[in-house]
C-alpha positions, -999 to 999 in steps of 0.1 A, spaced: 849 -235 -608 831 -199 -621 800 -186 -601 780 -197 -631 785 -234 -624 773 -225 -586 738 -212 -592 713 -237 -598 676 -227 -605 658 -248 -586 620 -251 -570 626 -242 -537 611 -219 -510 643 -195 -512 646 -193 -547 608 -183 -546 617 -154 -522 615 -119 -530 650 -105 -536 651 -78 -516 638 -103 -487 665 -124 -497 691 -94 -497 675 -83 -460 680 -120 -446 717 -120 -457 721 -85 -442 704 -100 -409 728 -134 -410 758 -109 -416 752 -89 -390 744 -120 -361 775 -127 -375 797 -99 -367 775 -93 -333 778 -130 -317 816 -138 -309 810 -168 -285 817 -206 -306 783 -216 -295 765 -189 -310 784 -192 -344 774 -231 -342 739 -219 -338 748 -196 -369 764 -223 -391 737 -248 -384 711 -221 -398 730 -215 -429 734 -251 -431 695 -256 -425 688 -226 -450 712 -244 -479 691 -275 -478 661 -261 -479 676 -239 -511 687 -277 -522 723 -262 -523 742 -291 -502 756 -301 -532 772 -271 -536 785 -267 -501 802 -304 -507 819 -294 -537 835 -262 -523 848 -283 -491 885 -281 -496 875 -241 -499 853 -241 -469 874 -263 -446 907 -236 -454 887 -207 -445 878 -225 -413 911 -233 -405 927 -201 -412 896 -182 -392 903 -204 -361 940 -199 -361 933 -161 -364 905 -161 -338 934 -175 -318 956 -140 -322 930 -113 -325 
């Protein structure tokens, strides 16, 4: 799978977006991200980038990469664990 088979140009309210608003809201996720260390708060987190992929119409996506996405949540828990 190449990065070209990821993007899809569809009529959405993201893709519609400016893309430096775009580039400030990943900035802004990013950095919730790195502040909020609690598992409820990164819920909270993952259910807003979850809400902001459907409304891009990008589930799709998100379903084929879930052998990806499960591993890297596996292998962040287990190093949550140690650090």
């Amino acid at each position: 799978m190449s990065a070209g088979d990821l993007y899809r140009d569809r009529p959405s309210l993201l893709h519609r977006l400016d893309p430096r608003t775009k580039l400030a809201g990943v900035l802004a996720l990013f950095a919730c991200c790195l502040t909020f260390v609690h598992p409820a708060y990164v819920a909270a987190l993952a259910a807003v980038v979850l809400a902001l992929a459907g409304l891009a119409r990008g589930l799709g996506n998100l379903w084929r990469m879930r052998l990806l996405l499960a591993l890297l949540c596996l292998f962040a828990g287990l190093l949550w664990a140690f650090f």
